[in-house]
DSSP file (Angstrom, degrees, kcal/mol; ACC not computed):
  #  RESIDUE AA STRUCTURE BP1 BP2  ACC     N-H-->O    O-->H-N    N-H-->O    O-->H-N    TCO  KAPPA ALPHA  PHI   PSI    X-CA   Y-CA   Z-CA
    1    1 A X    >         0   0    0      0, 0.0     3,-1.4     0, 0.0     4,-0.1   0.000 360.0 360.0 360.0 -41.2 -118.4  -57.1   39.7
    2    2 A X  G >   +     0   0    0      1,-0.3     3,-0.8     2,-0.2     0, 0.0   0.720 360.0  63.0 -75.6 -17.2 -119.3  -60.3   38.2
    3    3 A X  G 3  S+     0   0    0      1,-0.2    -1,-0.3     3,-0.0     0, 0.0   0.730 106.7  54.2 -66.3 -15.5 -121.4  -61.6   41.5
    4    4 A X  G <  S+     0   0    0     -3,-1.4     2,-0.7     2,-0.0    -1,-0.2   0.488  77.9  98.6 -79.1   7.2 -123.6  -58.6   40.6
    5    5 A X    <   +     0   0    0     -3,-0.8     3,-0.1     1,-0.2    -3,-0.0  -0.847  44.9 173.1-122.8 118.0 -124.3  -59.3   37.4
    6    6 A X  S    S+     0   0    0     -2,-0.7     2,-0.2     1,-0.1    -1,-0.2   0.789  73.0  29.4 -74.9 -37.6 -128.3  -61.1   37.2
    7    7 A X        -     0   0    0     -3,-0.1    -1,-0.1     2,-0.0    -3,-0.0  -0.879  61.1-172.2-131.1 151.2 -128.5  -61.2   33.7
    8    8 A X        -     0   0    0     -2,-0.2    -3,-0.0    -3,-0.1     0, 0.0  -0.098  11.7-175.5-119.5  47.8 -126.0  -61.4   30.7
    9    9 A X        -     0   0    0      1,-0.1     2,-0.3     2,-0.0    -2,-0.0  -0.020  13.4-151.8 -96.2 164.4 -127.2  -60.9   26.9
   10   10 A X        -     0   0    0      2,-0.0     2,-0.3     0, 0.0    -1,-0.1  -0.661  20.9-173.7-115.6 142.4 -125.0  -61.4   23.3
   11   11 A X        -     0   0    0     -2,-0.3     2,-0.2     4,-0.0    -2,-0.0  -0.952  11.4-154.2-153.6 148.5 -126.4  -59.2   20.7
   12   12 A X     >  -     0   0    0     -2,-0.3     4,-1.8     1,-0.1     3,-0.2  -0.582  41.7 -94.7 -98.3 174.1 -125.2  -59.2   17.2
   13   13 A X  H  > S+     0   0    0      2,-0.2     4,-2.1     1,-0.2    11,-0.2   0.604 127.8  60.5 -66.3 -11.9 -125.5  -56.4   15.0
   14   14 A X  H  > S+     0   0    0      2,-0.2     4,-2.5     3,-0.1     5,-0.3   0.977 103.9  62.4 -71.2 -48.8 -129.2  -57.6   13.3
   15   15 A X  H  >>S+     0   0    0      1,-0.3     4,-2.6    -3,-0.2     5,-0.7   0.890 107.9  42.3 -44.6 -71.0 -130.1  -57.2   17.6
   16   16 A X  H  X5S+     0   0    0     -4,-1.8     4,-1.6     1,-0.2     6,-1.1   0.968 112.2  52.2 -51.0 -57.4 -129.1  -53.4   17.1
   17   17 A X  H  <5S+     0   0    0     -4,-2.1     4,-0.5     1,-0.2     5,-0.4   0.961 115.5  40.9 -33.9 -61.2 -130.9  -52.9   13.8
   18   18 A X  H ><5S+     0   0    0     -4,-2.5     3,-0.6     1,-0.2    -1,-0.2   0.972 123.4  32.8 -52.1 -59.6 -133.8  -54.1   15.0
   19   19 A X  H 3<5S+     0   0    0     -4,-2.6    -3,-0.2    -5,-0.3    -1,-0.2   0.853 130.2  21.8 -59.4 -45.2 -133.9  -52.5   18.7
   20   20 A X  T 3<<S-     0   0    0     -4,-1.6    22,-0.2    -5,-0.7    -1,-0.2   0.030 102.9-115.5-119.5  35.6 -132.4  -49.4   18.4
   21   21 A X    <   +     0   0    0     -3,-0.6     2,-0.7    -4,-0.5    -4,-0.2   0.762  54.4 153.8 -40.6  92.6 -132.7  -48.6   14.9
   22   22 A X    >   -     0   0    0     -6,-1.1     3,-3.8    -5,-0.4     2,-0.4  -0.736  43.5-126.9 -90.8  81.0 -129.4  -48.5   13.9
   23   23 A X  T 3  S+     0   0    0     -2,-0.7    -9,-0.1     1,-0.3    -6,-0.0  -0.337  93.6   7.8 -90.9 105.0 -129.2  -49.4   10.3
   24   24 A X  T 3  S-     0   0    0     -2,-0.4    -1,-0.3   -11,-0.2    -7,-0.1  -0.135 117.5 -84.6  94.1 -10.1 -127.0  -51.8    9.8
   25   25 A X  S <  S+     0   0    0     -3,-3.8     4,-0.2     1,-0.2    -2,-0.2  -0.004  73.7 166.0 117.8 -27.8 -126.5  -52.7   13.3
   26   26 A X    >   -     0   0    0      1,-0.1     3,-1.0     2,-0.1    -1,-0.2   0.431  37.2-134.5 -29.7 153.7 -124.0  -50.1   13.4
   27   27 A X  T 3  S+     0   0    0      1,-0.3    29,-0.4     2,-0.1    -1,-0.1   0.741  99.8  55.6 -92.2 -19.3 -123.0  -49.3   16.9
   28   28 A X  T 3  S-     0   0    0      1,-0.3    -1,-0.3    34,-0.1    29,-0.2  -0.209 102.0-132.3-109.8  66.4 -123.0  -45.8   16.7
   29   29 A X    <   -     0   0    0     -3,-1.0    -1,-0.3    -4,-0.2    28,-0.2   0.233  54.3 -10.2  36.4-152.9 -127.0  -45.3   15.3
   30   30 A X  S    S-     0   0    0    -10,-0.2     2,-0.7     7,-0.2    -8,-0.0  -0.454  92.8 -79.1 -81.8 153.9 -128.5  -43.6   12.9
   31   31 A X        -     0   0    0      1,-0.2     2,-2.7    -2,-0.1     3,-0.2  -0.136  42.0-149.1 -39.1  85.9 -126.2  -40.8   11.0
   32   32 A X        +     0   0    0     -2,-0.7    -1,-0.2     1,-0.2     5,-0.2   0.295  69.6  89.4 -44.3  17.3 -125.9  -37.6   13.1
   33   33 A X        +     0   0    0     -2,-2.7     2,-0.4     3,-0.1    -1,-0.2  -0.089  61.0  84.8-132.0  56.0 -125.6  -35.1   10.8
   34   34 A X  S >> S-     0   0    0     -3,-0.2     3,-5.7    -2,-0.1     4,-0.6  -0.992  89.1-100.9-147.5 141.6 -129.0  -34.0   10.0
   35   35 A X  T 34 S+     0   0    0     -2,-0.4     3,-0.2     1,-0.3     4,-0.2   0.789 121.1  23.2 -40.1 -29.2 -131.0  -31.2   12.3
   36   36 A X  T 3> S+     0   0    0      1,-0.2     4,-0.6     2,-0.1    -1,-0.3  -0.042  82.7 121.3-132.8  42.0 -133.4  -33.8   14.5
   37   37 A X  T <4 S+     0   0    0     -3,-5.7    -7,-0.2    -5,-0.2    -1,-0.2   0.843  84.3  42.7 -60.0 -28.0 -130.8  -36.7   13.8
   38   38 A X  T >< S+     0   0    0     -4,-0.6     2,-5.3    -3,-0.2     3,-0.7   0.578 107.7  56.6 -75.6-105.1 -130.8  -36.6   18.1
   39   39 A X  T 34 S+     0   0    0      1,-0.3    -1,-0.2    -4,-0.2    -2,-0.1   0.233 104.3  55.0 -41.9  -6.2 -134.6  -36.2   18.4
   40   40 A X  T 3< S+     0   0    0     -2,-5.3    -1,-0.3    -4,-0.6    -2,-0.2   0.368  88.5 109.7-103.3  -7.6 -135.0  -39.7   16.2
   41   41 A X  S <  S-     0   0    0     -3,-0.7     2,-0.3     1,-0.1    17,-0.1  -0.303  81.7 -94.6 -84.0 171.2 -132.9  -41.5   18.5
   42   42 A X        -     0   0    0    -22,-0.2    17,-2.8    15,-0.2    -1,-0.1  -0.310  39.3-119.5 -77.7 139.8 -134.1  -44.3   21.0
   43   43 A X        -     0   0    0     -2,-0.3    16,-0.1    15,-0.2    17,-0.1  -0.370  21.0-127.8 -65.0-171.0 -135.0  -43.0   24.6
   44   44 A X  S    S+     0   0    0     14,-0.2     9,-1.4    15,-0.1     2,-0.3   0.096  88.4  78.6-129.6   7.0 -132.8  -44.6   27.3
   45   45 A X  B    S-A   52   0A   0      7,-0.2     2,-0.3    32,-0.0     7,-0.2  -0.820  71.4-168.7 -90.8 178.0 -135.4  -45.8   29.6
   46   46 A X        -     0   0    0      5,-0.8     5,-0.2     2,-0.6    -2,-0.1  -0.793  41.7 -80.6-133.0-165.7 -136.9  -49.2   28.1
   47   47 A X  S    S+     0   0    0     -2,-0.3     2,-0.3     3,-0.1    -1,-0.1   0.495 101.5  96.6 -72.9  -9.8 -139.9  -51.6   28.7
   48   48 A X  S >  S-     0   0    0      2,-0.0     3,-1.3     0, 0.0    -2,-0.6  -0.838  87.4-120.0 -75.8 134.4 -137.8  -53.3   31.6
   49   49 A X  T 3  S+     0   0    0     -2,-0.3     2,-1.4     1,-0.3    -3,-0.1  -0.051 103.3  12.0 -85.0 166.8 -138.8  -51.8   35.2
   50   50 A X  T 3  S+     0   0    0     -5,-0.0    -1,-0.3    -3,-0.0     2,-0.2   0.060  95.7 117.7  50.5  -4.4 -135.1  -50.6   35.8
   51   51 A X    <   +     0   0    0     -2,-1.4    -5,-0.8    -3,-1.3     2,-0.2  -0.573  33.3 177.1-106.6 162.7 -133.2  -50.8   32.8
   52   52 A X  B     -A   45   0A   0     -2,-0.2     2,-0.3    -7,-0.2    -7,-0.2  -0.892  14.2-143.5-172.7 129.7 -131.9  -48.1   31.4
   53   53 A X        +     0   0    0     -9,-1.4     2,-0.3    -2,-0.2    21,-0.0  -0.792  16.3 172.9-122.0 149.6 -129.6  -47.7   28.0
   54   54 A X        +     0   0    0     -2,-0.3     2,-0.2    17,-0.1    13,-0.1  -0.878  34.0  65.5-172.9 145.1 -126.6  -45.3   26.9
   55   55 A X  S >  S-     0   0    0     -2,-0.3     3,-0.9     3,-0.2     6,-0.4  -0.958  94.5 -30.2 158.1-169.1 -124.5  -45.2   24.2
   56   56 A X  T 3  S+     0   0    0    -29,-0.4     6,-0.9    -2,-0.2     4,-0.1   0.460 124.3  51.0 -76.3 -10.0 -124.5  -44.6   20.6
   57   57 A X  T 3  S+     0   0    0    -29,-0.2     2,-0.3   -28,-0.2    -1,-0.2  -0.321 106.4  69.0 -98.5  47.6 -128.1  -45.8   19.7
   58   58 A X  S X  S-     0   0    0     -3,-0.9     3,-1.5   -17,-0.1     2,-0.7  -0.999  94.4 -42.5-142.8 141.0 -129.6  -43.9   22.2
   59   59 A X  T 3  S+     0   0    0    -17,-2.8   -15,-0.1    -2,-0.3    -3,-0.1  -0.309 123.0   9.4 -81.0 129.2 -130.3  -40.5   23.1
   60   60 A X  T 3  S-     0   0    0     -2,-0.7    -1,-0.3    -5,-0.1     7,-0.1  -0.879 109.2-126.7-122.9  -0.8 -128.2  -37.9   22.8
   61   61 A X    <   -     0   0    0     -3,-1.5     9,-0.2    -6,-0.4    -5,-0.2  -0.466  36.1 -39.7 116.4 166.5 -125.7  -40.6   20.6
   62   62 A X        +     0   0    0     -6,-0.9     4,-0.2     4,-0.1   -34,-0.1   0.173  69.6  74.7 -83.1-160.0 -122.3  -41.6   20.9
   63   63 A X  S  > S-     0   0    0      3,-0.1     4,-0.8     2,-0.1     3,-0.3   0.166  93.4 -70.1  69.7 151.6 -118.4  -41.0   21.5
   64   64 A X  H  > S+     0   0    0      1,-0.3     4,-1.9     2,-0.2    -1,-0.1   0.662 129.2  57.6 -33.6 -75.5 -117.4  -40.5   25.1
   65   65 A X  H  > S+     0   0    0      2,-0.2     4,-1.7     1,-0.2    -1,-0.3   0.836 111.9  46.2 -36.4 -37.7 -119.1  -36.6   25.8
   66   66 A X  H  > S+     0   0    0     -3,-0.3     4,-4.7    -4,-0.2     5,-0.3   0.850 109.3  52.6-100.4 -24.2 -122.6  -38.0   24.8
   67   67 A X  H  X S+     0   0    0     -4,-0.8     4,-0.7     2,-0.2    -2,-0.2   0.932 109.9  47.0 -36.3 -55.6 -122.2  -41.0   26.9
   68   68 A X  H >X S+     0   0    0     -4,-1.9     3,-2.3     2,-0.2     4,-0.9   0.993 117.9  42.7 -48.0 -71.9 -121.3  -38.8   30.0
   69   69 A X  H >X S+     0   0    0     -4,-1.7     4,-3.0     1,-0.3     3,-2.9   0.937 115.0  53.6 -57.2 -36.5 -124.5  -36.4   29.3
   70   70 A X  H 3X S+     0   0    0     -4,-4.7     4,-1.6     1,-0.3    -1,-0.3   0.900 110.3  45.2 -81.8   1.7 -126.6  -39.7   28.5
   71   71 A X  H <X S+     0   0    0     -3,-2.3     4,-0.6    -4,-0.7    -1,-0.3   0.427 110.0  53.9 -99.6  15.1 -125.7  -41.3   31.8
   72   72 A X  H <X S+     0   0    0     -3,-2.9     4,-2.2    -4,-0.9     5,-0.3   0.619 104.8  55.2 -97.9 -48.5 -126.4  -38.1   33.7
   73   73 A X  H  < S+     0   0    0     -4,-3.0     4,-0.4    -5,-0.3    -2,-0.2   0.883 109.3  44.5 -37.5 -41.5 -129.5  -38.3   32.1
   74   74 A X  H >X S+     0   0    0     -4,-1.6     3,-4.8     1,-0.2     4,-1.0   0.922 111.3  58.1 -60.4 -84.4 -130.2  -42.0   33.6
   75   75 A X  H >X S+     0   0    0     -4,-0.6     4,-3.3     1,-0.3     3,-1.3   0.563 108.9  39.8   4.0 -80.0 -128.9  -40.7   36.7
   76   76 A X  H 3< S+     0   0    0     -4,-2.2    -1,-0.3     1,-0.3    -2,-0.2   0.548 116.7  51.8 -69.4   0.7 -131.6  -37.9   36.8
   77   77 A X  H <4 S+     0   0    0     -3,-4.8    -1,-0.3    -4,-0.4    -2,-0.2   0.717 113.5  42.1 -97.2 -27.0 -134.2  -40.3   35.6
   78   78 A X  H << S-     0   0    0     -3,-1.3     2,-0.2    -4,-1.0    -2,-0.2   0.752 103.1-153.3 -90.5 -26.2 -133.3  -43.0   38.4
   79   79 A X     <  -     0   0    0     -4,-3.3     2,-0.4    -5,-0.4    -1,-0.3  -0.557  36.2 -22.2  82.0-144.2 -133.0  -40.3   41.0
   80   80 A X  S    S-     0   0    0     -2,-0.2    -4,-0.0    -4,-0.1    -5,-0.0  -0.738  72.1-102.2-102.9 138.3 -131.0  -40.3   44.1
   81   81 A X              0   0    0     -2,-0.4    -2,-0.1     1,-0.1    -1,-0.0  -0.431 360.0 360.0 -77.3 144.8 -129.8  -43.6   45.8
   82   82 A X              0   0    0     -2,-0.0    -1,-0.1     0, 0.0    -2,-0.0   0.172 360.0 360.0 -63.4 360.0 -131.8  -44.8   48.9
């Protein structure tokens, strides 16, 4: 895996605040438990040609089931491999 890897970044938890706003850095975003708490999250493509994010400051949020659904979402955004 590690001959694939092009790029590497550290980010500390001000990196999350800022980027994904996640308040406090926290890893799982903003507090889910309000009706459009999803719709306030960050999309999961970004301004990089190819990049694509999932997880817990992203949409549909974290723990393990919203991971899955947001990497089938990349999936269906990235399309079918060539």
């Amino acid at each position: 895996m590690r001959d694939r890897i092009d790029v590497c970044q550290v980010r500390t938890p001000a990196d999350f605040e800022r980027e994904n706003r996640a308040p406090g850095g926290g890893i799982y975003g903003k507090a889910g438990n309000s009706r459009t708490a999803a719709l306030s999250r960050t999309k999961n493509s970004t301004h990089i040609k190819g990049l694509y994010s999932v997880g817990g400051s992203v949409h549909p949020g974290g723990g393990l089931p919203m991971v899955g659904i947001g990497a089938e979402i990349v999936c269906k955004a990235i399309g079918p491999a060539s």
